[in-house]
ROTOR-766000 format. One record per residue (C-alpha): x, y, z. Coordinates in steps of 0.1 Angstrom, whole numbers. Example, Ala and Ser with C-alpha at 12.3 -4.5 7.8 and 13.67 -1.06 7.14 Angstrom:
123; -45; 78
137; -11; 71
***
This chain:
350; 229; -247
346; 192; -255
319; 166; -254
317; 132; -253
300; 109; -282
288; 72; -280
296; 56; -302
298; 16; -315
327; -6; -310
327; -10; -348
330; 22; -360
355; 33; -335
377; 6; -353
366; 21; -385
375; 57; -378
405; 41; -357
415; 21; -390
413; 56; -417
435; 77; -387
464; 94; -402
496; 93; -387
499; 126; -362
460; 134; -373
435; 136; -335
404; 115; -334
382; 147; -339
403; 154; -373
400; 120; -385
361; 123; -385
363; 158; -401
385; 144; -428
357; 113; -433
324; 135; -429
332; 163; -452
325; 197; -453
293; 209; -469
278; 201; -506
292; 231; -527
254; 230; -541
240; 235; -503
267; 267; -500
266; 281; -534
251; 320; -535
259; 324; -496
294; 346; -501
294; 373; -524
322; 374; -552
343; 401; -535
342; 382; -503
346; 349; -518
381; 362; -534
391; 382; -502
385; 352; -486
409; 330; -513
438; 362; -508
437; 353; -468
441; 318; -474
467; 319; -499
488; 345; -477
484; 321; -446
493; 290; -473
525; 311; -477
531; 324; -443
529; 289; -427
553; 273; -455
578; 301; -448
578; 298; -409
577; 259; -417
610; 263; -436
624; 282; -406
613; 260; -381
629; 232; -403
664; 249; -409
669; 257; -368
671; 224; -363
694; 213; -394
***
C-alpha cells in the first residue's frame, strides 16, 4: 500500500538531485535517511541470531550474484 507525502518544492529537487540512476523515489529517501543509530539497536538481537542473521544474508549475497551471472550470460 502506498501513501502520499507533501512535501516542498525544494526538497523534492534535493532528493530529485541525490537520485541514483535506476534507484525509485522511495529508495532515494531510504538511501539519504538512514537506517537506525547502531547505538539505538545495540543489545536487541542476541549473538546466535545476529550471526544466523549474517549466514542468510551472505547466502542471498551469493545466491543473487549467481542468478545475476546467469541472467547476464543468456543474453551474451
Amino acid at each position: 500500500m502506498s501513501k502520499s507525502v507533501r512535501i516542498s518544492e525544494e526538497f523534492h529537487e534535493f532528493v530529485t538531485a541525490h537520485k541514483r540512476e535506476n534507484e525509485t523515489m522511495e529508495e532515494t529517501l531510504r538511501r539519504l535517511i538512514g537506517g537506525p543509530h547502531p547505538e539505538d539497536v545495540a543489545g536487541i538481537l542476541s549473538s546466535d541470531t545476529a550471526t544466523a542473521m549474517r549466514d542468510r544474508l551472505e547466502n542471498k549475497r551469493e545466491t543473487d550474484t549467481g542468478e545475476k551471472h546467469e541472467l547476464r550470460e543468456r543474453f551474451e
